[in-house]
DRENGU-320461 format. One line per 5 residues: their letters; for each residue x, y, z negated of N, C-alpha, C. Coordinates in nm, 2 decimals. Example, Ala and Ser with C-alpha at 12.3 -4.5 7.8 and 13.67 -1.06 7.14 Angstrom:
2
AS = 1.32/-0.57/-0.78/1.23/-0.45/-0.78/1.32/-0.33/-0.78 ~ 1.28/-0.22/-0.71/1.37/-0.11/-0.71/1.29/0.00/-0.79 $
REM end
This chain:
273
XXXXX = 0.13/0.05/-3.12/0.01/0.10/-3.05/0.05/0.20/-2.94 ~ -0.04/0.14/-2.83/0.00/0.25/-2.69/-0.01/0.43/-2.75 ~ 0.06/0.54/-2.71/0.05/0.65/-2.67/-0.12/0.72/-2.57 ~ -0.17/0.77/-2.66/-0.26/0.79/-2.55/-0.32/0.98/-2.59 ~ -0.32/1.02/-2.41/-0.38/1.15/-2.43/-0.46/1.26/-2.52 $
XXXXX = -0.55/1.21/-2.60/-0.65/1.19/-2.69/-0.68/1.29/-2.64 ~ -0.69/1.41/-2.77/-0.76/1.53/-2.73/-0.65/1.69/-2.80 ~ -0.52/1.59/-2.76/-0.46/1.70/-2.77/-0.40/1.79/-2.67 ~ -0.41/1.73/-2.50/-0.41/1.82/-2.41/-0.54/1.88/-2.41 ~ -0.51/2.02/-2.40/-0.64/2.14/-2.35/-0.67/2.11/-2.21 $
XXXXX = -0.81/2.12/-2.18/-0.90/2.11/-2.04/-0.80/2.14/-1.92 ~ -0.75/2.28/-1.97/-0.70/2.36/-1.87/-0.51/2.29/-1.85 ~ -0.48/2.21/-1.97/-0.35/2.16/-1.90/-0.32/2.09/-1.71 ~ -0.23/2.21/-1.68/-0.19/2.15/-1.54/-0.03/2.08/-1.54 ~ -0.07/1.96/-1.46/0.04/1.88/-1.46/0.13/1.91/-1.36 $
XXXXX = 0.26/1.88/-1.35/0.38/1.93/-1.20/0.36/1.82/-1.13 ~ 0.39/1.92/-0.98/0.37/1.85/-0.83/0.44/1.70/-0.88 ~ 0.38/1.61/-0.78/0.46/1.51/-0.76/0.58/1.51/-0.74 ~ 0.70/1.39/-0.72/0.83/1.39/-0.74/0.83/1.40/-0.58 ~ 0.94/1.47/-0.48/0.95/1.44/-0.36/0.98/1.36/-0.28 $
XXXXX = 0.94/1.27/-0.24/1.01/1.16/-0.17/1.10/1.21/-0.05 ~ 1.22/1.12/-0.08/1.35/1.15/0.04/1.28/1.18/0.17 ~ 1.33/1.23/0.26/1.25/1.28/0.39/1.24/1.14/0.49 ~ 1.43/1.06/0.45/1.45/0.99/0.58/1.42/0.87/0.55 ~ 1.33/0.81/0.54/1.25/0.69/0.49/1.25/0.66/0.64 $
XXXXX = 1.22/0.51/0.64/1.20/0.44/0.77/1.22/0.29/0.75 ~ 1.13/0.22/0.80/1.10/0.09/0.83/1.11/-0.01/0.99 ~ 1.23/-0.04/0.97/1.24/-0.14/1.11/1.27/-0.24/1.11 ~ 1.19/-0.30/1.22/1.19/-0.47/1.23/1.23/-0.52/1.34 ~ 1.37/-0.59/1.34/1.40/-0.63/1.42/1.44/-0.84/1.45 $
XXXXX = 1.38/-0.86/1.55/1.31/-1.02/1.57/1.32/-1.05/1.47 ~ 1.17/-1.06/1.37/1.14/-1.12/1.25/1.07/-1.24/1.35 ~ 1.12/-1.33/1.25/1.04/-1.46/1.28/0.99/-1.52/1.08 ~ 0.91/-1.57/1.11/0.84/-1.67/0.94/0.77/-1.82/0.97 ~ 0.78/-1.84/0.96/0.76/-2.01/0.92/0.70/-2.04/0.80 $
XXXXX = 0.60/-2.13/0.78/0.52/-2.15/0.70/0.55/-2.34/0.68 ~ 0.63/-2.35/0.63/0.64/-2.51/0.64/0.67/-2.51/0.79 ~ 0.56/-2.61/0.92/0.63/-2.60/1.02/0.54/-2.54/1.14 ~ 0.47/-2.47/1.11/0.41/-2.34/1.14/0.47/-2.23/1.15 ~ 0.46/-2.18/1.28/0.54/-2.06/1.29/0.46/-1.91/1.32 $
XXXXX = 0.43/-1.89/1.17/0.38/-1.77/1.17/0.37/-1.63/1.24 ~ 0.51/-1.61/1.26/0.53/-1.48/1.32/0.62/-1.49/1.35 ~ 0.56/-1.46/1.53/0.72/-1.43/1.64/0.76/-1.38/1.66 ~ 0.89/-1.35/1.68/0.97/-1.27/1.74/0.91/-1.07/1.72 ~ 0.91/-1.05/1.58/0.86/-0.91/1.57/0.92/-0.80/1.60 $
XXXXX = 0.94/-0.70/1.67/1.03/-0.60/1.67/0.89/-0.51/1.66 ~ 0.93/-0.39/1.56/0.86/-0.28/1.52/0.92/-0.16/1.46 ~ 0.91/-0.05/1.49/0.95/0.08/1.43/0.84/0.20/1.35 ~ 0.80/0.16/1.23/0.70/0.19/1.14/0.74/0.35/1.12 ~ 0.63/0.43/1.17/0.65/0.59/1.15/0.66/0.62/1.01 $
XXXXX = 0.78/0.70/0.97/0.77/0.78/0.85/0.64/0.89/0.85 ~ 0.59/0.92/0.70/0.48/0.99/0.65/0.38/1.00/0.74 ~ 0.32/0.84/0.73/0.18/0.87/0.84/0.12/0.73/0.78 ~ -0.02/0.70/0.84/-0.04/0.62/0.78/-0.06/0.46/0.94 ~ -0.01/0.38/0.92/0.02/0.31/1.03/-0.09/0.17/0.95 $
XXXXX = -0.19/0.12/1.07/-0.27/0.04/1.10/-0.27/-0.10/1.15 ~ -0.24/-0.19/1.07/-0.26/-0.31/1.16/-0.40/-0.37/1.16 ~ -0.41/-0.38/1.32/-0.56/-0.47/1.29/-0.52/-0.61/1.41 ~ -0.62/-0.69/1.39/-0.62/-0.82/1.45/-0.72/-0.93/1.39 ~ -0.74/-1.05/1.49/-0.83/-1.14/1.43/-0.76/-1.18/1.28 $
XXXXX = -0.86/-1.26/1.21/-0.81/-1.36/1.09/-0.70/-1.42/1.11 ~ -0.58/-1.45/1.07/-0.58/-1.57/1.10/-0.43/-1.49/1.19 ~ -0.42/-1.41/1.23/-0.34/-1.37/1.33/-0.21/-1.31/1.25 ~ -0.17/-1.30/1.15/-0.03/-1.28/1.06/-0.02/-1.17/1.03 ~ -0.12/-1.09/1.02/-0.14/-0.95/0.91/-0.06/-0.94/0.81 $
XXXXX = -0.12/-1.04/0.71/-0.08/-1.00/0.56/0.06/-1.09/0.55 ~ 0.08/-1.17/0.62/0.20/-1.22/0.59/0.30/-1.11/0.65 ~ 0.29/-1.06/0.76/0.40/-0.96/0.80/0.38/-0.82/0.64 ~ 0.27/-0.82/0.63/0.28/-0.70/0.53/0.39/-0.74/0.42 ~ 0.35/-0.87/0.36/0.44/-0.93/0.26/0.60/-0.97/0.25 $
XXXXX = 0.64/-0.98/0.37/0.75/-0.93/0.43/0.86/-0.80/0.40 ~ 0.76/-0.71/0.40/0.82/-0.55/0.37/0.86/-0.58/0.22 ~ 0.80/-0.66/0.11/0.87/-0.65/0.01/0.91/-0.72/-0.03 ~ 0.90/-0.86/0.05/0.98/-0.99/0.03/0.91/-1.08/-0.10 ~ 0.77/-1.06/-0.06/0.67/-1.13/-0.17/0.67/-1.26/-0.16 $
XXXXX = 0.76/-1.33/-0.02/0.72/-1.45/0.02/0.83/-1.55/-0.09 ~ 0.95/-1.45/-0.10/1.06/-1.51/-0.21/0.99/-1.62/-0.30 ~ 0.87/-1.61/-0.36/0.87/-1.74/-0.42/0.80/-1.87/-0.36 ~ 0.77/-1.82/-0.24/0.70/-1.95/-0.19/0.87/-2.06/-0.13 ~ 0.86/-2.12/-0.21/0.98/-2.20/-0.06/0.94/-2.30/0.03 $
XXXXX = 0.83/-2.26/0.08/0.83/-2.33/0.24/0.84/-2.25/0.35 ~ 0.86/-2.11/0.27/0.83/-1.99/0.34/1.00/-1.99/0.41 ~ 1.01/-1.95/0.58/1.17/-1.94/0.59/1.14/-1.84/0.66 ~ 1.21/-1.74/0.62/1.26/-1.62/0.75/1.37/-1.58/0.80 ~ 1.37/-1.55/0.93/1.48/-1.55/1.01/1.47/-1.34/1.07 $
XXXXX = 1.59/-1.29/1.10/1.55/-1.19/1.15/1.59/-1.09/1.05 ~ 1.58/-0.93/1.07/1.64/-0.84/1.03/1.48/-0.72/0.99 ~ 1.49/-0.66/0.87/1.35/-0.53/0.79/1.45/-0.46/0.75 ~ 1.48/-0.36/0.78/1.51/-0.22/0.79/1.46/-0.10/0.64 ~ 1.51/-0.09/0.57/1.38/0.01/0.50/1.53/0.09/0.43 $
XXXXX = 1.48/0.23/0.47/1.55/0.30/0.47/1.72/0.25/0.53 ~ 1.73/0.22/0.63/1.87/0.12/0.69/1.90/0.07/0.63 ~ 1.85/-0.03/0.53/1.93/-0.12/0.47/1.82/-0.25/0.49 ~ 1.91/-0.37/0.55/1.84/-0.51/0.57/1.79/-0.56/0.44 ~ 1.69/-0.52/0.39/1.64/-0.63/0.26/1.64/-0.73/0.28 $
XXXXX = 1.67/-0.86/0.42/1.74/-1.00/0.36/1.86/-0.96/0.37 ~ 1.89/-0.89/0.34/2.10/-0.94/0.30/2.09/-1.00/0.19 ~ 2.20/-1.06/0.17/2.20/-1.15/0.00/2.26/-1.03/-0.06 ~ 2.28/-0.89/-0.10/2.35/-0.80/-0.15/2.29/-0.69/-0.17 ~ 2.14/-0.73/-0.12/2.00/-0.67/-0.17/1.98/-0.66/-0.31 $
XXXXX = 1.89/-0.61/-0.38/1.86/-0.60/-0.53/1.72/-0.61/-0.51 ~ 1.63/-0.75/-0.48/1.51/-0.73/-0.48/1.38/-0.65/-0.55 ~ 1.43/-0.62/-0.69/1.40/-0.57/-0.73/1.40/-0.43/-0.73 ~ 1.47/-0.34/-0.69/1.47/-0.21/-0.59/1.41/-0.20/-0.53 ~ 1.40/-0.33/-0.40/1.31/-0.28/-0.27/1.20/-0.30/-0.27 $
XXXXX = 1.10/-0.40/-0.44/0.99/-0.39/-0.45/0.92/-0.27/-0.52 ~ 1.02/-0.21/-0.58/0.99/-0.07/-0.64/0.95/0.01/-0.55 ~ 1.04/0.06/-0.43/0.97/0.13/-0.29/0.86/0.07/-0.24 ~ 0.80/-0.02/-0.29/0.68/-0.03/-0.20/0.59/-0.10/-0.31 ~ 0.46/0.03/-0.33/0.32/0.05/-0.38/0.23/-0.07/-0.29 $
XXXXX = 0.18/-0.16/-0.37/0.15/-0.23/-0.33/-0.02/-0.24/-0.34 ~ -0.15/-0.24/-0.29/-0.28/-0.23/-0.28/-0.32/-0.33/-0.27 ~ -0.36/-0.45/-0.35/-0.41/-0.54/-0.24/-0.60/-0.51/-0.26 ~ -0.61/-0.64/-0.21/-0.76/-0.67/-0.12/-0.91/-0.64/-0.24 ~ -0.86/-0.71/-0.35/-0.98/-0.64/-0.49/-0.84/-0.63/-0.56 $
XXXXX = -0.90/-0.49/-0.67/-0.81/-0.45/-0.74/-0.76/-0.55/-0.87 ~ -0.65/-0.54/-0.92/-0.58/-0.62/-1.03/-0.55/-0.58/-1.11 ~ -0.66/-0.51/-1.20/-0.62/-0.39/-1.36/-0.51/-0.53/-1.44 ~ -0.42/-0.50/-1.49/-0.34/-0.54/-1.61/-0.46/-0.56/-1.77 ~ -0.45/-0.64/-1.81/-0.54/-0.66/-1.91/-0.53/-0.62/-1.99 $
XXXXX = -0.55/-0.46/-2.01/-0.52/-0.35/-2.16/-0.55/-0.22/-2.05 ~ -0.56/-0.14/-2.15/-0.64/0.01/-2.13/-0.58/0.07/-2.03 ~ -0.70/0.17/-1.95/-0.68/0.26/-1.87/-0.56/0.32/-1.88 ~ -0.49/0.39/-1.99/-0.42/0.44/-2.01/-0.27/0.37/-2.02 ~ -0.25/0.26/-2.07/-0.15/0.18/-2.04/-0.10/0.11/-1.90 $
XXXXX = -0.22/0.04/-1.82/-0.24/0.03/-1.72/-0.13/0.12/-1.61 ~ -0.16/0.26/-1.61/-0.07/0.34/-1.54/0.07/0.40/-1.65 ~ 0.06/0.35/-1.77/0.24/0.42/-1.86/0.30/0.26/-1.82 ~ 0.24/0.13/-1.78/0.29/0.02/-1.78/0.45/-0.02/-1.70 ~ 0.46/0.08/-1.58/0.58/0.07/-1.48/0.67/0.12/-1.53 $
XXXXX = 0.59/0.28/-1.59/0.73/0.36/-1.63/0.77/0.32/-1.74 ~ 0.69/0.22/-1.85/0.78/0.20/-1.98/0.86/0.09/-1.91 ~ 0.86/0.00/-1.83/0.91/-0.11/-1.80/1.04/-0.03/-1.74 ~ 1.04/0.12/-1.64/1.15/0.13/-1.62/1.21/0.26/-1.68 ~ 1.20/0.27/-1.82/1.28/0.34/-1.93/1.24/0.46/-1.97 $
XXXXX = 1.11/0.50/-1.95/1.04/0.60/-1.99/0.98/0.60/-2.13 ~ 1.05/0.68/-2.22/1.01/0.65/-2.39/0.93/0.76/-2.46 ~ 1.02/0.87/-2.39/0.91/0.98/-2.49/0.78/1.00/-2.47 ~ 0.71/1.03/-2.56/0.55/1.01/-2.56/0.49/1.11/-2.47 ~ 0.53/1.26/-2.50/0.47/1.36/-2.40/0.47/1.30/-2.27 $
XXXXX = 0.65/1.26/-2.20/0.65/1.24/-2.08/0.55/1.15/-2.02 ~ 0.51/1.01/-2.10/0.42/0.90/-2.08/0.31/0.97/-2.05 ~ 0.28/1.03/-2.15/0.08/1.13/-2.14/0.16/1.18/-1.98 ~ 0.21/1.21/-1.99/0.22/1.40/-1.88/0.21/1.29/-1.73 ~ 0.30/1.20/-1.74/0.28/1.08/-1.61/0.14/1.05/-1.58 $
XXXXX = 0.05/0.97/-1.71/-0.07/0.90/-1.67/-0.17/1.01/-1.65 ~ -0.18/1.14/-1.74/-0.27/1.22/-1.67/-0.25/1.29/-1.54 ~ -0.14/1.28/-1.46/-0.08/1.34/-1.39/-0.12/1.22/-1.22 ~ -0.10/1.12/-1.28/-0.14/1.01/-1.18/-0.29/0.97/-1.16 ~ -0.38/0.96/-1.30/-0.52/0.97/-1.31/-0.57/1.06/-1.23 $
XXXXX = -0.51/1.23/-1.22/-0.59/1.33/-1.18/-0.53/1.31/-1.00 ~ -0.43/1.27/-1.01/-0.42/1.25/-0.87/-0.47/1.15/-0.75 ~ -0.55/1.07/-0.84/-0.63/0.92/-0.79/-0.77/1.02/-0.78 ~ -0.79/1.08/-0.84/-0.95/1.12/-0.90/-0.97/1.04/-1.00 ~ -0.89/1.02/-1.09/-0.98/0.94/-1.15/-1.01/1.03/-1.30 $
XXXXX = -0.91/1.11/-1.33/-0.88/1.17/-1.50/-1.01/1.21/-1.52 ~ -1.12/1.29/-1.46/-1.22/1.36/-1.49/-1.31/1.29/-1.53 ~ -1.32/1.13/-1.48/-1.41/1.02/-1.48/-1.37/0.96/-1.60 ~ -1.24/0.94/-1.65/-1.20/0.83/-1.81/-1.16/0.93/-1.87 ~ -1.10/1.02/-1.88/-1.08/1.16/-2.00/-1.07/1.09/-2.09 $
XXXXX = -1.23/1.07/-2.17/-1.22/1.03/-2.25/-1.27/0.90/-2.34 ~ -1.21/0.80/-2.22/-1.19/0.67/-2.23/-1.12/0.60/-2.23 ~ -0.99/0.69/-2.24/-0.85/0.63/-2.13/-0.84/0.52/-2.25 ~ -0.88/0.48/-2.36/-0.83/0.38/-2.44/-0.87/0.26/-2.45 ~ -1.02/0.27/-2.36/-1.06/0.12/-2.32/-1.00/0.05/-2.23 $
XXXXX = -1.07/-0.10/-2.22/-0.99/-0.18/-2.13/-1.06/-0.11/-1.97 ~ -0.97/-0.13/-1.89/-0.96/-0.12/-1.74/-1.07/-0.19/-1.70 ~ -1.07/-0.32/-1.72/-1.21/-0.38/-1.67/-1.35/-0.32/-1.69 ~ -1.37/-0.24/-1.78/-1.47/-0.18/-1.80/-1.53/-0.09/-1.64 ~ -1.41/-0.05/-1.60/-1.42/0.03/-1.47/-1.51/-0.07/-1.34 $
XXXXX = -1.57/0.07/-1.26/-1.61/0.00/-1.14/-1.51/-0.04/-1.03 ~ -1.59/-0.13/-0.98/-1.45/-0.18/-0.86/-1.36/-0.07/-0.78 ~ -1.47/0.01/-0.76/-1.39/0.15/-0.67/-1.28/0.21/-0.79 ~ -1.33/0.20/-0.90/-1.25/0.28/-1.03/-1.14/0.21/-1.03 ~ -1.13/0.09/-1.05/-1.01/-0.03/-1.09/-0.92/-0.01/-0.93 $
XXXXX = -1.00/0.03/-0.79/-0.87/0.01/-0.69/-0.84/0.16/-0.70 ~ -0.90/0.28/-0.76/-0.82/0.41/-0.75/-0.73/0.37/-0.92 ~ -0.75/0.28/-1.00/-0.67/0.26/-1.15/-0.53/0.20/-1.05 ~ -0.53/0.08/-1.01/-0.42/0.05/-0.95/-0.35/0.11/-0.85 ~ -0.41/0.22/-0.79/-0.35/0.32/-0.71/-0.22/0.39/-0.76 $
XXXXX = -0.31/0.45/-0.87/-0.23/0.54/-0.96/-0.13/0.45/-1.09 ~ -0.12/0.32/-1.11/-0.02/0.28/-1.15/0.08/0.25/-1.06 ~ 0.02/0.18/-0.95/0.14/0.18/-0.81/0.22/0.33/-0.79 ~ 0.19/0.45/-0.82/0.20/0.57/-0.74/0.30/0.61/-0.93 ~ 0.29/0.55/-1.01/0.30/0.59/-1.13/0.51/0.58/-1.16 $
XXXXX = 0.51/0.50/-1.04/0.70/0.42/-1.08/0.76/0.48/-0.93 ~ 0.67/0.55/-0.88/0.74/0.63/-0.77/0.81/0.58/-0.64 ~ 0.73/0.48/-0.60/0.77/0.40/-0.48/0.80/0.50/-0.36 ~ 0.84/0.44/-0.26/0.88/0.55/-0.14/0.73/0.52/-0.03 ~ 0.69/0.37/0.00/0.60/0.29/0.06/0.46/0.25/-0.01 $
XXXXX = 0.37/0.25/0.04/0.23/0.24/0.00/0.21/0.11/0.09 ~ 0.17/0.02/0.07/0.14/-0.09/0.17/-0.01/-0.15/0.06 ~ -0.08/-0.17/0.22/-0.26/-0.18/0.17/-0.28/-0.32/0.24 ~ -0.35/-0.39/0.14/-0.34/-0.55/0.24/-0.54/-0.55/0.19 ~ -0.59/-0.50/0.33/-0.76/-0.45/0.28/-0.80/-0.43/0.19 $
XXXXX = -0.73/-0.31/0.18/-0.77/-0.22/0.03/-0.89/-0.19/-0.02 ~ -0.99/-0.21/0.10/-1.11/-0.12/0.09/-1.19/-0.22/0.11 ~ -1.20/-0.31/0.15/-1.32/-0.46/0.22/-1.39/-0.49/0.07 ~ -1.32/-0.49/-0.06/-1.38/-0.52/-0.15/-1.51/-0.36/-0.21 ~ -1.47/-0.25/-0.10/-1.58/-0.19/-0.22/-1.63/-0.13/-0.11 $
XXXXX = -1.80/-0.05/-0.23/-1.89/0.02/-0.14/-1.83/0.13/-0.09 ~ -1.97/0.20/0.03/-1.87/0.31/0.11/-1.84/0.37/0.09 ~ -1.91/0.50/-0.04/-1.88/0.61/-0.11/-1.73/0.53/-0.17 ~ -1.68/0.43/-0.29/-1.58/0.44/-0.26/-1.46/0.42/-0.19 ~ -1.48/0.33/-0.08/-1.44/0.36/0.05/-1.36/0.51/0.09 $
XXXXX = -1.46/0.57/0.08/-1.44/0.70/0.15/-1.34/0.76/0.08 ~ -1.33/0.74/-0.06/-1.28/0.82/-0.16/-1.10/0.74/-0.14 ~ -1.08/0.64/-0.12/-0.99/0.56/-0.10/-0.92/0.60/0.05 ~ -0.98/0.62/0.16/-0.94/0.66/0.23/-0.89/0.82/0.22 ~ -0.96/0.91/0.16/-0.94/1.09/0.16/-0.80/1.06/0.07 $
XXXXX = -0.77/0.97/-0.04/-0.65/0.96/-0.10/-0.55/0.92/0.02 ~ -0.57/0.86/0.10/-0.46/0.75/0.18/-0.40/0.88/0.24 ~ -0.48/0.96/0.32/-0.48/1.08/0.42/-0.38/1.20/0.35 ~ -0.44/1.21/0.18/-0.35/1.28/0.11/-0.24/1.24/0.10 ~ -0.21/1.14/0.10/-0.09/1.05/0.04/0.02/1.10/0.15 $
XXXXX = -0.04/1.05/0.27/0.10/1.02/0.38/0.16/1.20/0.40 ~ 0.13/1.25/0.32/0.25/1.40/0.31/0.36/1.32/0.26 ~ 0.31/1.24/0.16/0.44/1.20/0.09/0.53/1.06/0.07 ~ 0.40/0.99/0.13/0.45/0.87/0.16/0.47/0.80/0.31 ~ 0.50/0.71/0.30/0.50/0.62/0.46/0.38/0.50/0.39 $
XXXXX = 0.27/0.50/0.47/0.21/0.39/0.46/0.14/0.27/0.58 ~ 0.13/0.20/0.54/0.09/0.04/0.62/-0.01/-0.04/0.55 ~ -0.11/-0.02/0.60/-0.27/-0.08/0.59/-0.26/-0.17/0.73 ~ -0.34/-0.30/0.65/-0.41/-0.43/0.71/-0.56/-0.39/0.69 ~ -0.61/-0.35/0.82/-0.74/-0.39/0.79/-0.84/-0.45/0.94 $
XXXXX = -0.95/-0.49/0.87/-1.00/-0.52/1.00/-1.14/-0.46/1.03 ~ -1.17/-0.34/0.98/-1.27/-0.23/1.06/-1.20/-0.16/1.12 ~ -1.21/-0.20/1.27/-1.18/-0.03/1.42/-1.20/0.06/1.34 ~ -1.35/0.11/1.28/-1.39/0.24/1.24/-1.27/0.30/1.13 ~ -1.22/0.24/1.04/-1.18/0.28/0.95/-1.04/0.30/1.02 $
XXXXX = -0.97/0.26/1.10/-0.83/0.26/1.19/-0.85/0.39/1.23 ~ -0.95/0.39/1.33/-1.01/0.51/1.42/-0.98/0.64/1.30 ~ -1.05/0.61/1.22/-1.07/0.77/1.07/-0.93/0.82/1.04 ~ -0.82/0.68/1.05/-0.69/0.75/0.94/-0.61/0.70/0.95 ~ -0.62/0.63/1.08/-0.45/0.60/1.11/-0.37/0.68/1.25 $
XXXXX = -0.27/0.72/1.20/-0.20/0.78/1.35/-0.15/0.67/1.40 ~ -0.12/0.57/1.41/-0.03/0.44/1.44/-0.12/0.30/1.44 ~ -0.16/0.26/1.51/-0.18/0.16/1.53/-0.08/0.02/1.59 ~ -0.09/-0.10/1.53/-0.04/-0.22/1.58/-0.14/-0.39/1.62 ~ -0.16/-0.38/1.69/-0.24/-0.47/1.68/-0.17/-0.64/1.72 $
XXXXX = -0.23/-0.72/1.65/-0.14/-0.85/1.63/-0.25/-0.93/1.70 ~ -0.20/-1.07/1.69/-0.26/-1.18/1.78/-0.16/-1.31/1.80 ~ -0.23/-1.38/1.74/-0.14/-1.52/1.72/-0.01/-1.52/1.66 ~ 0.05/-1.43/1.56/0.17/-1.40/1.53/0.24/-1.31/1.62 ~ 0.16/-1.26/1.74/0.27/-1.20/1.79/0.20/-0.98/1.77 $
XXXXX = 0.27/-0.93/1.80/0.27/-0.79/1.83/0.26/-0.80/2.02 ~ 0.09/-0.76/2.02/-0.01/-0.74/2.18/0.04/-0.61/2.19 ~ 0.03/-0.50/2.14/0.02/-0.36/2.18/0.05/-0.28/2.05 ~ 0.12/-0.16/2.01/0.11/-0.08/1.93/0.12/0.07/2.01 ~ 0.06/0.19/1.92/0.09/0.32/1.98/-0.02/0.40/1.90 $
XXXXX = 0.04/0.54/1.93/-0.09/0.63/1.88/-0.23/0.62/1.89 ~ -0.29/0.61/1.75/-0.44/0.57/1.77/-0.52/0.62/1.87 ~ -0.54/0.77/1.90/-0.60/0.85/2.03/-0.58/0.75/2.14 ~ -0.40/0.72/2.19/-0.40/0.63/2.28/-0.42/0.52/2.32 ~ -0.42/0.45/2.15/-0.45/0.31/2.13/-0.55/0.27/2.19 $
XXXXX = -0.65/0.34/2.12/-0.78/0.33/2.14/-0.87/0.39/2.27 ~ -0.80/0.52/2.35/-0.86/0.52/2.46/-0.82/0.50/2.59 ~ -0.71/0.44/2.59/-0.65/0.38/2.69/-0.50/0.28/2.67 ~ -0.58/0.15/2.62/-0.51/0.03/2.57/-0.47/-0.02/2.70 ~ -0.38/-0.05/2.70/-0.29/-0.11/2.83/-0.30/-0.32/2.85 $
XXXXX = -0.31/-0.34/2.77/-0.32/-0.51/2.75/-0.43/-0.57/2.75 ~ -0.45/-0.66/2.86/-0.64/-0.72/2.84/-0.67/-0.75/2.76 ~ -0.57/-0.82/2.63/-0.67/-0.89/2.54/-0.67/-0.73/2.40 ~ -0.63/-0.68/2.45/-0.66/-0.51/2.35/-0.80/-0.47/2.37 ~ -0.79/-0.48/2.53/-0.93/-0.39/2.56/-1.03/-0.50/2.54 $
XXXXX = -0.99/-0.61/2.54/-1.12/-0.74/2.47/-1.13/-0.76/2.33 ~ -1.03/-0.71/2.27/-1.11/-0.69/2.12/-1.14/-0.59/2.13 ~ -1.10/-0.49/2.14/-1.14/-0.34/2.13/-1.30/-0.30/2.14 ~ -1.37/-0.39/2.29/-1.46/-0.38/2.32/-1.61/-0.53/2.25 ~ -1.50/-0.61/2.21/-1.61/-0.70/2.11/-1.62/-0.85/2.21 $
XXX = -1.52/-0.80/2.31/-1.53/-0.92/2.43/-1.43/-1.07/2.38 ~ -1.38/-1.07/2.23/-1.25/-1.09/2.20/-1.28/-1.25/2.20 ~ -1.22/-1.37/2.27/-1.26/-1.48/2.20/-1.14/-1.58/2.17 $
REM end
């Protein structure tokens, strides 16, 4: 039977800072190309992804968002019609090299996607689930992690004392701050958001976003989304895509008030067809 908080931490137990992440993190992409069977997804990419900020991709449907996101951790590995060509940088080391440890480079990157994906067992397991998988036994430490990650989502004040039910019980905004804090629980270096937020209301929205903003002290993050407004609120970095290719990227202020590319200033402005 899982380990759980019960009611033997006191109200007033405070948990230690987060672990620090390495300073020199960095993500570069140099001519990525993808293929989709014989579709050619994404051309010729070159990108240099700002460390501890939070960087925005927007673009039509349909324009190679989420496949370039999936990329960063090499999610496409089990599709085999999927071919990629080209060089991903993360922290200087090429994750296609064959001398990669894929499993390392999906550990640095926290992954959000579009509705949340609770693991089928308790709140409380849900977030000790990473660390027991990567060697975490003693029981305090377990508690001291999941209350420590709960209270850093917002969420501990809310399940206290429920951490023993199942996850699904949670509201949707609850279940994408539950998988926040298991993602954030195994200590990745990268946050990557494939429209983290399109599935819930605004209030949690909001609450999802005030975490992102907290976050990039410590992390480097990369959100897919496709609300301007929400880009506009919390991204320093914007990229904007279009037909697989990369149209324009730059600081949001700039991005947005003086975009250099016509078809920028035609979506930008709603003129986009």
């Amino acid at each position: 039977m899982a380990e759980s908080p019960g009611n033997s931490y006191q109200d007033s137990y405070v948990v230690s800072p987060l672990k620090k992440i390495a300073s020199n993190q960095s993500i570069n992409v140099e001519n990525l190309d993808v293929f989709i069977g014989d579709q050619h997804i994404l051309k010729d990419i070159n990108l240099d992804i700002p460390e501890k900020s939070i960087t925005c991709i927007i673009g039509p449907s349909g324009c190679g968002k989420s496949t370039f996101l999936k990329t960063l951790n090499r999610m496409h590995d089990e599709t085999p019609e999927v071919k990629i060509k080209g060089k991903v940088y993360v922290d200087d080391e090429n994750i296609y090299s064959s001398k990669v440890n894929v499993i390392d480079i999906r550990k640095k990157m926290g992954l959000l996607a579009q509705r949340p994906c609770p693991l089928p067992m308790s709140i409380f397991d849900n977030v000790a689930y990473g660390p027991r998988i990567h060697g975490l036994t003693k029981r305090k430490a377990i508690n001291q992690t999941v209350i420590q990650y709960l209270q850093y989502v917002g969420l501990w004040d809310e399940v206290r004392g429920r951490v023993r039910t199942p996850a699904t019980r949670l509201s949707i905004g609850q279940q994408q701050r539950l998988c926040l804090a298991r993602g954030l629980a195994i200590e990745p270096e990268y946050i990557l958001g494939d429209e983290a937020t399109s599935a819930l209301d605004p209030i949690s929205t909001k609450k999802i976003e005030e975490l992102f903003l907290k976050l990039k002290e410590k992390y480097t993050i990369i959100l897919v989304t496709h609300t301007l407004r929400q880009a506009k609120r919390i991204a320093d970095y914007i990229v904007f895509m279009y037909m697989g290719e990369i149209i324009e990227n730059g600081q949001t202020d700039e991005f947005f008030n003086h975009p250099k590319n016509q078809l920028t200033k035609d979506y930008l402005t709603g003129s986009f067809s």
